[in-house]
Every structure is written in C-alpha cells, then in structure tokens.
MDAnalysis code that builds the backbone (N, CA, C; Angstrom):
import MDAnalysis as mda
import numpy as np

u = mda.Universe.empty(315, n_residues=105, atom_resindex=np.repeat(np.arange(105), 3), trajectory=True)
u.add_TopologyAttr("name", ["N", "CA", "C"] * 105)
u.add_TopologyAttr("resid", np.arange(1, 106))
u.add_TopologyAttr("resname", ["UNK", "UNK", "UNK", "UNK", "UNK", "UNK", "UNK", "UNK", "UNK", "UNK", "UNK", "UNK", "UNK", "UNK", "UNK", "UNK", "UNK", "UNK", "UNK", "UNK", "UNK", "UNK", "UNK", "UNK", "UNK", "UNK", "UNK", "UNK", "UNK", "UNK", "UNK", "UNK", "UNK", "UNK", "UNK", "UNK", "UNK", "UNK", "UNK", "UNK", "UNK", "UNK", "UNK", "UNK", "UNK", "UNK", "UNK", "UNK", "UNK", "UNK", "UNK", "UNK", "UNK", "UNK", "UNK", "UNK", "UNK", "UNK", "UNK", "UNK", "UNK", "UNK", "UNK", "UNK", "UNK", "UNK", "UNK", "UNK", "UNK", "UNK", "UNK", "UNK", "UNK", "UNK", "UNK", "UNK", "UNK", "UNK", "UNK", "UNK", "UNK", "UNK", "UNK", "UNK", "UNK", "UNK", "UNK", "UNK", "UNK", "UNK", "UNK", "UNK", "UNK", "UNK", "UNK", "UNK", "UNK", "UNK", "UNK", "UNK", "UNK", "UNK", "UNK", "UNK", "UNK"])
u.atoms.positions = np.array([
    [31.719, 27.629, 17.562],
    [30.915, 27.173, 18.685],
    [29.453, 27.444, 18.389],
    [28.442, 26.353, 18.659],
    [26.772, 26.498, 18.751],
    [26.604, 27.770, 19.426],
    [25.314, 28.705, 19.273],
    [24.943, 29.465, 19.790],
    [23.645, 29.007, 19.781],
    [23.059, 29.575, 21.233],
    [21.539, 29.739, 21.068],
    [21.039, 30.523, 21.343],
    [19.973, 30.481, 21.417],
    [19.112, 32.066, 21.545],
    [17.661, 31.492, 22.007],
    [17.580, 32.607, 22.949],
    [16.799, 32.360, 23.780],
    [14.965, 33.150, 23.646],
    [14.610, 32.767, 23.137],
    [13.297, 33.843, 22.576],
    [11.996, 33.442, 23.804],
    [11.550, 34.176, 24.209],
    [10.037, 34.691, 25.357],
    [9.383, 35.040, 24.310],
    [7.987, 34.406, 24.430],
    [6.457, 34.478, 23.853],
    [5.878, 34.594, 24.683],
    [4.628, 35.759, 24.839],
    [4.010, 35.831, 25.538],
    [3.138, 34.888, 25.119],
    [2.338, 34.353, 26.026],
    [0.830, 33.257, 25.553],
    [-0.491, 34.184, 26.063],
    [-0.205, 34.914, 26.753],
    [-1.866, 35.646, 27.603],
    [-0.994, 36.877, 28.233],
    [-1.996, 38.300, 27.058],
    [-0.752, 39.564, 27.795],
    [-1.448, 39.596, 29.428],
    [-2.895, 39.296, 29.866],
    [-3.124, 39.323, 30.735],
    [-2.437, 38.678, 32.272],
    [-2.013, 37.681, 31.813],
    [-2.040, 36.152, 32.912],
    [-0.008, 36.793, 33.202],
    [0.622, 37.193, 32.229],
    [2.117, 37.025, 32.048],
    [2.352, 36.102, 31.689],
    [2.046, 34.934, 31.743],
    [2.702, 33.579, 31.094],
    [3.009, 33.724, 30.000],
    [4.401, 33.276, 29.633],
    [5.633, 33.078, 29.025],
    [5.774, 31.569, 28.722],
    [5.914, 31.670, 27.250],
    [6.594, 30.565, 26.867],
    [8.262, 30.515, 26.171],
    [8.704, 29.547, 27.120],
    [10.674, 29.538, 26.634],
    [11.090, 28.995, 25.538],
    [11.290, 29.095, 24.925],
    [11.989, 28.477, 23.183],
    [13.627, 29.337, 23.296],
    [13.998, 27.992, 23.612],
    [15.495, 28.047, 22.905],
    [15.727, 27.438, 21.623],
    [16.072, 28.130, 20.636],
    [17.343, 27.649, 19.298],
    [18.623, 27.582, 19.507],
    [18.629, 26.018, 19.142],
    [20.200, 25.505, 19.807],
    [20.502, 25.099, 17.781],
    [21.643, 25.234, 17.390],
    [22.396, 24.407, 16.543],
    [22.787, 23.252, 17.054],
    [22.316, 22.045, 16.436],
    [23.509, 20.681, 16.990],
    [24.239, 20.688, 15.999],
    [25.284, 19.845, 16.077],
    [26.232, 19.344, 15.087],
    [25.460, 18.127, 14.847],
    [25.336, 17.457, 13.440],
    [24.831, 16.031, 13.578],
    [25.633, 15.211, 12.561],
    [26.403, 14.481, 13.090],
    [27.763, 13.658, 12.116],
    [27.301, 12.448, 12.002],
    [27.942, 11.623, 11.170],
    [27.864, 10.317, 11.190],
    [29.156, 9.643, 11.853],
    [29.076, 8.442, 12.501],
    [29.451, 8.213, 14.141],
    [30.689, 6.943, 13.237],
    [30.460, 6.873, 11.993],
    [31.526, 6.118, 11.507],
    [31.060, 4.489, 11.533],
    [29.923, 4.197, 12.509],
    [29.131, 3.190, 12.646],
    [28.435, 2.994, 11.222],
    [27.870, 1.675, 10.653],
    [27.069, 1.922, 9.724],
    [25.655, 1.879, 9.914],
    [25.281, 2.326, 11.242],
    [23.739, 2.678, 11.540],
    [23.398, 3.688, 12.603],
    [24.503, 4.450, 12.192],
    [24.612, 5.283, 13.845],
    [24.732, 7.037, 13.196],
    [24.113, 7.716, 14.192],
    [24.473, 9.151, 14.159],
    [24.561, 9.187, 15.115],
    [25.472, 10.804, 15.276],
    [25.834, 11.459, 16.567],
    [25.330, 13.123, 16.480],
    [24.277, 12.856, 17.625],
    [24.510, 14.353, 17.744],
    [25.032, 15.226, 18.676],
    [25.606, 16.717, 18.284],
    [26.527, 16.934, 19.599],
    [25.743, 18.414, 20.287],
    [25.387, 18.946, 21.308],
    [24.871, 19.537, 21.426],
    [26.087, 20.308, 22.621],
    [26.444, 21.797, 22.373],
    [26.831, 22.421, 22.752],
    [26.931, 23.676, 23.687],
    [25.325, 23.705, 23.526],
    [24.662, 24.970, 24.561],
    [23.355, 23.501, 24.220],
    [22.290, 23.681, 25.992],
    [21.190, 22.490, 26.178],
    [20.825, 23.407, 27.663],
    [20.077, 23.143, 27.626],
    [19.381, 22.846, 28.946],
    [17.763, 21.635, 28.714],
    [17.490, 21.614, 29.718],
    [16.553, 20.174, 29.830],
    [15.006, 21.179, 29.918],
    [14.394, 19.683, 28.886],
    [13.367, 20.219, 27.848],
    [13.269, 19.759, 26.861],
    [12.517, 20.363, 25.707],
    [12.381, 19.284, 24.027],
    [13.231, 20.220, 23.310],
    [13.817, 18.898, 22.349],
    [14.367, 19.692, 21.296],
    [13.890, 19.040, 19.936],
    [13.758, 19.774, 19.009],
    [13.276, 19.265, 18.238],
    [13.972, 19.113, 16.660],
    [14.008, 18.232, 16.386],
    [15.214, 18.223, 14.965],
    [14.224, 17.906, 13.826],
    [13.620, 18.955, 13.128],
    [12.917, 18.614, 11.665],
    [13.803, 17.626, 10.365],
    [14.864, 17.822, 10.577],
    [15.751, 16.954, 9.466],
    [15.729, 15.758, 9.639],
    [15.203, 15.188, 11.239],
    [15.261, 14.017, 11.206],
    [14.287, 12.884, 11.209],
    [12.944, 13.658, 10.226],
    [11.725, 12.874, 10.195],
    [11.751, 11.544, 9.768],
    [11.263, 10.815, 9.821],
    [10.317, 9.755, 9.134],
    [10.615, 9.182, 7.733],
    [10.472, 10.939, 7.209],
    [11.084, 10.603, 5.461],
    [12.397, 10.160, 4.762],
    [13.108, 11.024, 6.282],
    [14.292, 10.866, 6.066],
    [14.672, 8.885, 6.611],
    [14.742, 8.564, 7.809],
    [15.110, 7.556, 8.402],
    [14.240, 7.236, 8.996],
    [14.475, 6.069, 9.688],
    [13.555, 5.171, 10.796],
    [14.551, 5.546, 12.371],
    [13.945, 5.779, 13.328],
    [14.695, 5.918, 14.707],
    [14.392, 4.785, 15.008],
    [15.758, 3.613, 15.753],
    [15.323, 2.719, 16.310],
    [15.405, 2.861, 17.859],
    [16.959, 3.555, 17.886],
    [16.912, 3.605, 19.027],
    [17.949, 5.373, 19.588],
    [17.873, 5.633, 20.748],
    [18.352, 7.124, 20.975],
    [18.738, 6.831, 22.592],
    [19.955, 7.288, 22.923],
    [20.788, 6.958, 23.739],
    [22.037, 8.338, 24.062],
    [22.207, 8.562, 25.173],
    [23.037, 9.608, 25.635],
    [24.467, 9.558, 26.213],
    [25.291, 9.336, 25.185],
    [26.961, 8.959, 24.996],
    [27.487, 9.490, 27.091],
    [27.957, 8.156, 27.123],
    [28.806, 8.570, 28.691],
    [27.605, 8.964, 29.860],
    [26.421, 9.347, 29.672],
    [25.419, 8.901, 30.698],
    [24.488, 8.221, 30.984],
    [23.764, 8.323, 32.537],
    [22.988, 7.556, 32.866],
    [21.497, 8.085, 32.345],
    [21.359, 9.179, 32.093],
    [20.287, 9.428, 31.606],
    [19.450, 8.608, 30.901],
    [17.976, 8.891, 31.148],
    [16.693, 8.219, 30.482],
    [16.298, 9.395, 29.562],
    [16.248, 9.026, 28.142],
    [15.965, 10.034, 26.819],
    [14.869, 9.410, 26.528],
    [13.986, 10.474, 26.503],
    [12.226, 10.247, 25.802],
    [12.649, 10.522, 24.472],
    [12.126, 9.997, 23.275],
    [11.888, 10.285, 22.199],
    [11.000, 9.715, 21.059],
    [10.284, 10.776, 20.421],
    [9.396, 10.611, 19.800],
    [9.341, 11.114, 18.142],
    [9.187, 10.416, 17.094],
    [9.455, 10.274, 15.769],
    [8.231, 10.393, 14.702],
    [8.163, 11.627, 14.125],
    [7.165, 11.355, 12.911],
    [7.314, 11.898, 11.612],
    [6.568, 12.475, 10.954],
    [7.132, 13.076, 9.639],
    [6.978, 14.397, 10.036],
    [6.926, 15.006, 11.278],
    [7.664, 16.392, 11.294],
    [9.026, 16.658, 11.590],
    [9.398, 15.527, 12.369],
    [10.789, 15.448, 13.050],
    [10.701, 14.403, 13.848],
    [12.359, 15.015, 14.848],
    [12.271, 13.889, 15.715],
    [12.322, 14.680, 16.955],
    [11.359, 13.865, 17.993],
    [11.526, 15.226, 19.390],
    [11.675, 14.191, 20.049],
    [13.055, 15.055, 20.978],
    [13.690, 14.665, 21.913],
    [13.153, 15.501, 23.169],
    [13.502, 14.887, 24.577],
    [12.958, 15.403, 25.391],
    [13.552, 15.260, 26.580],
    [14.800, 16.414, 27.084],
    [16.119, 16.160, 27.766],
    [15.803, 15.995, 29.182],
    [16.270, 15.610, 30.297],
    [15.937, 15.200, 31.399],
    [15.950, 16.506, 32.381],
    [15.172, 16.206, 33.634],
    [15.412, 18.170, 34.075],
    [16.269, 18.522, 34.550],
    [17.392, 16.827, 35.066],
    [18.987, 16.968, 35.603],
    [19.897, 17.960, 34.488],
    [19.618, 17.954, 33.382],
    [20.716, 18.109, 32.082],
    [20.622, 18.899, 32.429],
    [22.253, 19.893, 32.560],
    [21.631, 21.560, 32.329],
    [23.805, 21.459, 31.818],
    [23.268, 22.580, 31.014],
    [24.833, 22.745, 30.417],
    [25.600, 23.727, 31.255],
    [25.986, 23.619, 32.319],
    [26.861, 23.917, 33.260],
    [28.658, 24.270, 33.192],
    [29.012, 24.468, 33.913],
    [31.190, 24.393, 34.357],
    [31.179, 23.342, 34.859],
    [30.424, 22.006, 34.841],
    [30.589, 20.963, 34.792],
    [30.476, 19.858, 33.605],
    [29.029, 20.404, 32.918],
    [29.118, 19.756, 31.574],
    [29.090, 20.274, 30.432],
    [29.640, 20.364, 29.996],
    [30.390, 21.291, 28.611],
    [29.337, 20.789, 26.811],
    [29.299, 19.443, 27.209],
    [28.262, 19.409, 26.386],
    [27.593, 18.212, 26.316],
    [26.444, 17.786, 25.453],
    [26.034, 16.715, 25.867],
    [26.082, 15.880, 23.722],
    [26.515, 14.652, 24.321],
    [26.005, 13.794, 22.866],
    [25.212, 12.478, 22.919],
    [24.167, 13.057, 21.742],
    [23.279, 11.674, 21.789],
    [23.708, 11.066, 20.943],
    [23.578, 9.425, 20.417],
    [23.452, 8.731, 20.049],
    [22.227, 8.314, 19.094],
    [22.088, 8.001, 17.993],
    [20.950, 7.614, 17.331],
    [21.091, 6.057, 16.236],
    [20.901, 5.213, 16.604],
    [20.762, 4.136, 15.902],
    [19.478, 3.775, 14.971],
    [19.638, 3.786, 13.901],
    [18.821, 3.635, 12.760],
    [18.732, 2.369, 11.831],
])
C-alpha cells in the first residue's frame, strides 16, 4: 500500500504560517490503451501533486481525466513535470478508497 507523509514548513517563524507538503507514491501503469496511462493514487487529499517523471522530455500530455468521476482536473505540463491540481471535494475518505487518473498522450 502507498504511504504518505505529511511534512510542515514553517515559511515565517514569526507569522506561524505553515506550509503542507504531502508525499504521496502513485502507482503509474500503462492502461493497456496505446496512448493511455493510469495513475492510481492511494492516500490524496485535494491540492497539487506533482509528478517529475512526467515532463515534457518524457511525453506530450494531451489530455488528463479522472476514471469514474465528475470531477474537473487542472493540469499543467513542462519540463519539470506534470502538475496536477486535485479538486477541494477529493479527499480520500471511508468513502473513497482511492482515486485514478487517466492520461492520454
């Protein structure tokens, strides 16, 4: 099973503000499609995630889509990665166990 971990940065020891960074593992398979990946995400909550493996150099993103929902997925593509940017409904709950995107290339 994915684990994540949850790391607090302070930004200003004065102010307290905190910045949240979660490290999530996805699984990222190929979907058996011949232009498709899947990624599976197992621990999420809503927010960016960011996948360096999946820059620019590597592939072209055409399109990014969220298997079995209605959700609207922001995403944005360059030669650092690819950032995704989960909706503030998503939250990985005892209702949703996990979430998979879709990536067409």
């Amino acid at each position: 099973m994915a684990v994540s971990r949850k790391i607090a940065l302070n930004t200003s020891e004065q102010s307290g503000n905190q910045l949240h960074i979660y490290e999530v593992n996805p699984i990222i398979f190929y979907s058996g499609e011949a232009d498709e990946l899947n990624i599976e995400l197992l621990e999420f909550n809503h927010g960016e995630l960011i996948i360096k493996s999946l820059s620019t150099a590597i592939l072209k993103v055409k399109e990014l889509v969220m298997e079995d929902e209605a959700f609207t997925i922001k995403w944005k593509q360059n030669t650092k990665g690819l950032r995704i940017t989960l909706p503030d409904g998503l939250i990985n709950d005892g209702t949703r166990e996990k979430c998979t995107l879709k990536i067409k290339f």
